[in-house]
C-alpha positions as CSV (number, residue, x, y, z in Angstrom):
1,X,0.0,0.0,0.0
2,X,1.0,3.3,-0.9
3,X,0.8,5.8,2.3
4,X,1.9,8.6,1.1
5,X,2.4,10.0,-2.9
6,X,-0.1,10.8,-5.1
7,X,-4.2,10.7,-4.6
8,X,-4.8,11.4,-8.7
9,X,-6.1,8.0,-9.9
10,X,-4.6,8.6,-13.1
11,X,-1.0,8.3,-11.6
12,X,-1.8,4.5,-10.9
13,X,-3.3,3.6,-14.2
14,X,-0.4,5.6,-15.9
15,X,1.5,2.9,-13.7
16,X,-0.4,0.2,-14.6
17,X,-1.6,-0.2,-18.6
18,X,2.3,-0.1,-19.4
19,X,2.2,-3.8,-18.1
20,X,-1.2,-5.0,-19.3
21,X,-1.1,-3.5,-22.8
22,X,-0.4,-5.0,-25.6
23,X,0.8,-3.4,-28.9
24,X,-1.4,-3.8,-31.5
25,X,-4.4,-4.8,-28.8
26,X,-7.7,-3.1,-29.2
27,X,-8.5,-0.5,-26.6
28,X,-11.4,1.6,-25.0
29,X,-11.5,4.3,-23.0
30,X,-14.8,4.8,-21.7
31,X,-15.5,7.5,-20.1
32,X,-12.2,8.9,-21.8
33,X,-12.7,12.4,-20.3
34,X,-9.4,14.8,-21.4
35,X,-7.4,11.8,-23.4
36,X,-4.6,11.3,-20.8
37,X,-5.4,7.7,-21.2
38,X,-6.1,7.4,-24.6
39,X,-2.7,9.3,-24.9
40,X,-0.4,6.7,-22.8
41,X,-2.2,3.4,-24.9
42,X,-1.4,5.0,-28.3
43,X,2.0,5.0,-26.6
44,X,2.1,1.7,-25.8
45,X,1.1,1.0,-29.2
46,X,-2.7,-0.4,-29.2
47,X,-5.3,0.3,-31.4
48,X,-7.2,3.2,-29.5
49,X,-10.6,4.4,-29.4
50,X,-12.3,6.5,-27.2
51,X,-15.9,7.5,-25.6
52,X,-17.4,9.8,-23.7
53,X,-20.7,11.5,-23.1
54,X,-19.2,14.8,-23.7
55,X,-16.4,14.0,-26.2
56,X,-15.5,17.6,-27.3
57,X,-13.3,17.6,-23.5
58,X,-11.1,14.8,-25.3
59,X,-7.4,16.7,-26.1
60,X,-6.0,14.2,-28.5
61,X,-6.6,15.4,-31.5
62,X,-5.4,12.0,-33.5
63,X,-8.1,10.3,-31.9
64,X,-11.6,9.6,-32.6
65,X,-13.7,9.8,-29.6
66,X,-17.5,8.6,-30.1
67,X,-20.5,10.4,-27.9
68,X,-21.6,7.4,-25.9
69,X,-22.9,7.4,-22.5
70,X,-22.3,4.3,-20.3
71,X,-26.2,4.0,-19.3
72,X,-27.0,3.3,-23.1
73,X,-25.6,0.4,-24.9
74,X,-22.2,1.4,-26.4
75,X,-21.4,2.0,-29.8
76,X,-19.0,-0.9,-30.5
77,X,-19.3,-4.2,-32.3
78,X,-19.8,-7.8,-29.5
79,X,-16.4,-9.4,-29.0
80,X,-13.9,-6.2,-30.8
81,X,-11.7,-5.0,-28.0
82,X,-8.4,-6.6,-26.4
83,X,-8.6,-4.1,-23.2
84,X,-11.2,-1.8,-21.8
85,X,-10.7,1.2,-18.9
86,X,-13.7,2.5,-17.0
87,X,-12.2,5.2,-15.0
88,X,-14.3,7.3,-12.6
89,X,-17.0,6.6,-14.1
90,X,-19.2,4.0,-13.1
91,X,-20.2,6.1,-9.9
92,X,-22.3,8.0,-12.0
93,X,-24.2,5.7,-13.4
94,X,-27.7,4.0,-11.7
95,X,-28.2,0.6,-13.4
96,X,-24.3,-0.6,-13.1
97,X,-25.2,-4.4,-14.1
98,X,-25.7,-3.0,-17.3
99,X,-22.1,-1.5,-17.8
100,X,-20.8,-4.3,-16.8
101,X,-23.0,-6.6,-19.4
102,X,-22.4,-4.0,-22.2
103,X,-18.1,-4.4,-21.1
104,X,-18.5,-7.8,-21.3
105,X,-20.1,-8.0,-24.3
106,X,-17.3,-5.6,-26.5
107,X,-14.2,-8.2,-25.2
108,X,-12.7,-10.4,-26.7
109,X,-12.9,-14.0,-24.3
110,X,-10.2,-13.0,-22.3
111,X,-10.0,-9.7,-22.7
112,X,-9.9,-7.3,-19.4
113,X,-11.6,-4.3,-17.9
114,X,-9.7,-2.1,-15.5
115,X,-12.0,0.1,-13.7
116,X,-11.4,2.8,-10.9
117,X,-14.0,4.3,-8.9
118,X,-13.6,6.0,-5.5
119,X,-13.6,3.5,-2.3
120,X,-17.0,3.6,-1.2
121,X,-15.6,0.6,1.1
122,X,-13.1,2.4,2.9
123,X,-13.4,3.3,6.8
124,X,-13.8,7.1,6.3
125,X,-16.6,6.8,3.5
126,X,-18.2,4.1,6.3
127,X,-18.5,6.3,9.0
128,X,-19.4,9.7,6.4
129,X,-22.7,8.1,5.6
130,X,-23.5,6.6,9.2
131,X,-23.3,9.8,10.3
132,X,-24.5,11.9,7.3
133,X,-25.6,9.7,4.7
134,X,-22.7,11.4,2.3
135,X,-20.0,10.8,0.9
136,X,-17.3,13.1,2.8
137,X,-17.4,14.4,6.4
138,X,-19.4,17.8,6.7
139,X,-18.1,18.4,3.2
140,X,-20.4,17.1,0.6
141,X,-24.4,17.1,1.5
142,X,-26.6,13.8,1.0
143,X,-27.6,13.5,-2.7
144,X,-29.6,16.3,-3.8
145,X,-30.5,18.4,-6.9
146,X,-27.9,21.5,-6.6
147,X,-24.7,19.5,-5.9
148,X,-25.1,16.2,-7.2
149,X,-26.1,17.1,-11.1
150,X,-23.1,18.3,-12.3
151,X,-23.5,19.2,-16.1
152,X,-26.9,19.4,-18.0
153,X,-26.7,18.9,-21.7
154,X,-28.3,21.6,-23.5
155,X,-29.3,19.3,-26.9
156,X,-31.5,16.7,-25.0
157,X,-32.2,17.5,-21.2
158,X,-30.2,14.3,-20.5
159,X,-28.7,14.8,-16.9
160,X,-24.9,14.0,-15.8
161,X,-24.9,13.1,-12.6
162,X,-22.5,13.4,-9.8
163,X,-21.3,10.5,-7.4
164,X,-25.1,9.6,-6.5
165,X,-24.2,6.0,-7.1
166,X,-21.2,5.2,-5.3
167,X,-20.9,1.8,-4.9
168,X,-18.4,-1.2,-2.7
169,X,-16.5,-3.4,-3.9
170,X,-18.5,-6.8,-3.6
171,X,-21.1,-5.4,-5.3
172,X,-18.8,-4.6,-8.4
173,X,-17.3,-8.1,-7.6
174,X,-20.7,-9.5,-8.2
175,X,-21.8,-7.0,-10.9
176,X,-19.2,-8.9,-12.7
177,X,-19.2,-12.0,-11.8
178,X,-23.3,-11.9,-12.9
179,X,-21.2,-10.4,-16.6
180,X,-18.5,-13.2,-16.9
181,X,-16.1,-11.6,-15.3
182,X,-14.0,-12.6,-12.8
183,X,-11.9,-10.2,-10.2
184,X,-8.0,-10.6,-10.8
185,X,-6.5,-8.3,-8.7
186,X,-7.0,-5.1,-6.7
187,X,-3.6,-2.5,-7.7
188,X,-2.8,-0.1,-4.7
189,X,-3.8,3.4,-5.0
190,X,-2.7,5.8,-2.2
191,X,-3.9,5.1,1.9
192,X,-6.9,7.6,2.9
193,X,-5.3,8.8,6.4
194,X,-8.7,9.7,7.9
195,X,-9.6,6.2,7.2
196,X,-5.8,4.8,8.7
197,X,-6.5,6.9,11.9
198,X,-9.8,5.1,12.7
199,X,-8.6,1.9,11.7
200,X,-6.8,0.6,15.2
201,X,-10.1,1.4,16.6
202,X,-12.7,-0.2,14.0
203,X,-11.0,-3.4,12.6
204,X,-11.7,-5.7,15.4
205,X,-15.5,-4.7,15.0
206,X,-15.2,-5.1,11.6
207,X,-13.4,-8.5,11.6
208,X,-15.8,-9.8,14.4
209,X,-18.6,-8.5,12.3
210,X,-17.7,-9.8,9.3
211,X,-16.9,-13.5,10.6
212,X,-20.3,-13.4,12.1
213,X,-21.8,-13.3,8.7
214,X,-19.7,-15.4,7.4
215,X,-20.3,-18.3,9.6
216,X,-24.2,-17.4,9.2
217,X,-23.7,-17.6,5.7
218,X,-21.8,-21.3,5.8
219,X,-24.7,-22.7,7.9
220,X,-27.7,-21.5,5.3
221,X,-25.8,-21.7,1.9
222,X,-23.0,-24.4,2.8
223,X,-20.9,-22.8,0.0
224,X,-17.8,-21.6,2.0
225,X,-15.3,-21.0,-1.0
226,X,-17.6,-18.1,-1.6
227,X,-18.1,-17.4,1.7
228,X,-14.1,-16.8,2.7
229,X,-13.5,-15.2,-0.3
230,X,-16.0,-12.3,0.2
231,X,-15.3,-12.7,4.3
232,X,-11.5,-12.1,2.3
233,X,-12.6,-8.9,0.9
234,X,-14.6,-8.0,3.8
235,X,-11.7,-7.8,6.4
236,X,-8.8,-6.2,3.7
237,X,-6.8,-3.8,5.6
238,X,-6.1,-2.8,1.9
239,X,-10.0,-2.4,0.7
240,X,-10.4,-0.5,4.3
241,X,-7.8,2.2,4.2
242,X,-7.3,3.0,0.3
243,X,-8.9,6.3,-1.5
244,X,-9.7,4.4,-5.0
245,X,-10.3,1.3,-5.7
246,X,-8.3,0.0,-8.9
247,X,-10.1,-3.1,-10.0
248,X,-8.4,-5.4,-12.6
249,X,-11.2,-8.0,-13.9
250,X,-10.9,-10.6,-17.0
251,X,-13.4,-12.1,-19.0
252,X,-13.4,-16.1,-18.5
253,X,-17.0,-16.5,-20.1
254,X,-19.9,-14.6,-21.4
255,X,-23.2,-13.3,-19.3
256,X,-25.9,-16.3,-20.8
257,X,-22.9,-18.9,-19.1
258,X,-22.2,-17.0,-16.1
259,X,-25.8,-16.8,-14.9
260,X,-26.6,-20.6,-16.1
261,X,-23.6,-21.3,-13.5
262,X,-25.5,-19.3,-10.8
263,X,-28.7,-21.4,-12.0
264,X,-26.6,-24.5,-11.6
265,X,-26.0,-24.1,-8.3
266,X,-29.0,-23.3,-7.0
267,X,-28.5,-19.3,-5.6
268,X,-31.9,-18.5,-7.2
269,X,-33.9,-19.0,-4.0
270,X,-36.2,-16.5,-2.3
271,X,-34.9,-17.9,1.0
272,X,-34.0,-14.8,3.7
């Protein structure tokens, strides 16, 4: 873990796609935002292209950048990309299944998706909505229509909005495992220190807590490979203390499979 350095996101995936990317390899950027990204994979010598609700932001000019918004299904032909980033993005957006299926559907078998959001799992974040139902201590108010729509666009009425939908990480972790995907690995991104100063004093809870449903969740479901991993992700110091989470999934199989698996084993129950 990184505790001190930089908090921009994009200093870890500049990190990062240098080791995952491919040259030649097929890549989105969705949202792409200013092109930073898009910049650093034409580097690396992939195939780039680029989307973004409001693509006119994007500064690469070499690079064509489609007007896509991640609620809608994308503009890009089933199985045609290597690699795809979703950076800060999926926060924004209500019905986050359907990113992931419409991710899932653009890779390639095998392909990845590296996707950053801020770590709505993290201590500080924990405690900000017990206590105020926001985001960020007696900085940011409960969702509401002033601060949480962020830009309006003028052709349409559509609305962008803000961090309304900030979401954990095992509920990404099953948003993708209900898409084909499966998690690979969670990259460091820099320690919140509000989050590190409270942790001495909320792990044990946490830990106790989270073995309690864990053994509950043995004695119902019997199925405790699933239940340590997620009691795994539960109890992370890393998950706990970190700003962002930097998710790195792959595609092992498409959504029909995935969710004839889940059949297969019997999860669909209405059982409480």
């Amino acid at each position: 873990m990184n505790f001190f350095g930089s908090r921009d996101i994009k200093h870890y995936i500049a990190k990062l796609l240098p080791e995952i990317v491919k040259s030649e390899a097929h890549c989105l950027d969705f949202p792409c935002g200013n092109g930073e990204t898009l910049k650093i994979l034409k580097d690396q010598g992939a195939k780039v292209y680029g989307a973004d609700l409001f693509p006119e932001l994007c500064r690469v000019s070499d690079v064509t950048v489609k007007k896509a918004d991640l609620s809608q299904t994308f503009p890009f032909e089933d199985e045609s990309m290597d690699l795809t980033i979703c950076q800060e993005g999926i926060e924004h957006v209500g019905n986050q299944n359907f990113v992931f299926n419409e991710f899932s559907r653009i890779l390639k078998p095998g392909g990845k998706l590296i996707l950053t959001t801020p770590n709505y799992s993290k201590i500080k974040s924990r405690l900000s909505y017990l206590l105020t139902e926001s985001e960020s201590f007696n900085r940011i108010m409960p969702p509401n229509e002033v601060e949480s729509i962020w830009l309006n666009t003028s052709e349409d009425d559509r609305l962008y909005f803000g961090h309304v939908f900030l979401t954990g990480i095992t509920r990404l972790r099953l948003f993708g495992k209900l898409a084909g995907f499966e998690l690979k690995k969670v990259h460091d991104t820099k320690v919140n220190h509000t989050s590190l100063l409270y942790f001495p004093l909320l792990y044990p809870l946490i830990w106790l807590s989270s073995f309690r449903t864990y053994r509950r969740f043995v004695r119902k479901k019997g199925n405790k490979d699933l239940a340590w991993k997620i009691f795994k992700i539960m109890t992370s110091p890393k998950i706990l203390l970190e700003n962002h989470l930097l998710l790195e999934f792959e595609k092992i199989e498409d959504r029909q499979q995935a969710i004839e698996k889940i059949k297969a084993k019997g999860h669909f129950d209405m059982q409480t």
